[in-house]
N, C-alpha and C positions, 0 to 999 in steps of 0.2 A: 703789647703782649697779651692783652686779656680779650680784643677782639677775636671772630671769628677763624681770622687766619693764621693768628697766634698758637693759637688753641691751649694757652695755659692755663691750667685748673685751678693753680694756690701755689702761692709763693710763701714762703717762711723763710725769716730773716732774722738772726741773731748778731749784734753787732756787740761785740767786746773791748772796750777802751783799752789798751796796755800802756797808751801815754799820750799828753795831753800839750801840744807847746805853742802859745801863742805867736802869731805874724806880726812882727813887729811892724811901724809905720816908722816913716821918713827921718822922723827928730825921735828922739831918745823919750824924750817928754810926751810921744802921742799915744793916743790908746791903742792895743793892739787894731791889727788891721782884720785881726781875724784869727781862725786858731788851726792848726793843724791837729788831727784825731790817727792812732796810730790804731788799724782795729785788727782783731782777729774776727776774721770772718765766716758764717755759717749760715750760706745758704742754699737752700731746696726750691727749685723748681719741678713743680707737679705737672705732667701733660701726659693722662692717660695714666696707664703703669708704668710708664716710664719718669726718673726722677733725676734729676742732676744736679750733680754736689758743687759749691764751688770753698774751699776752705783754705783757701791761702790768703796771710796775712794780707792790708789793706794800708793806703795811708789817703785820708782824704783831707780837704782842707775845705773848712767854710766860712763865710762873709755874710753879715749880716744883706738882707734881700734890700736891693735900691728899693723896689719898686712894689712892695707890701708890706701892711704893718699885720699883727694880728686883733682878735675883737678885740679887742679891750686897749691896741696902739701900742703892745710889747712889738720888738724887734722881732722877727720871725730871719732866721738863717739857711741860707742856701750851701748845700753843695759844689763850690764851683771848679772844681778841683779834686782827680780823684788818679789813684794807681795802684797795681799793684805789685807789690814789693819783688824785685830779681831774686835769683835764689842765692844770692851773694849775701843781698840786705837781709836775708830770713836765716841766714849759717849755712846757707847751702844745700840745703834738703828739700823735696818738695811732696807734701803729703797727699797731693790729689791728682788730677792730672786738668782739673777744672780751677779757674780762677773768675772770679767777678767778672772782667771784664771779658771771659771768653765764654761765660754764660751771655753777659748783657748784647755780646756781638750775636750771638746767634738770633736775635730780637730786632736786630737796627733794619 
């Protein structure tokens, strides 16, 4: 995105939790496997004078990273798991005409 071909200027990102619900593992007894984050989403991408919204709800899910720890050897958590909500899941209304992933598509 931030390459020369991308040509985006600044991203701004607001991520709002409305609910929080751990991925349970195999036995009852395990630690979660991970947690799912239910977000309201607010984000801006800048390129040029042109700006695009994407504000429709989120639900992403994350798992601690196999394969980095952070300085200090705390768990550092990934992304690995992400969508955005039908207009079903959200009551049926849609406040934008942009979502996360139709932002992040114009990017791949």
């Amino acid at each position: 995105m931030f390459d020369e071909a991308g040509g985006v200027d600044r991203i701004d990102l607001s991520l709002t939790t409305s609910s929080m619900t751990p991925i349970p593992g195999p036995n009852p007894e395990d630690p979660p496997l991970g947690w799912e984050f239910h977000q309201v989403v607010d984000l801006e991408v800048h390129i040029g004078s042109t700006v695009y919204l994407a504000q429709e709800p989120s639900i992403f899910r994350v798992r601690p990273d196999p394969d980095d720890l952070g300085p200090n050897g705390e768990t550092l958590w990934e992304i690995h798991e992400w969508y955005d909500l039908s207009p079903a899941q959200r009551g049926g209304t849609r406040s934008e005409e942009a979502s996360w992933g139709t932002v992040k598509a114009m990017f791949l």
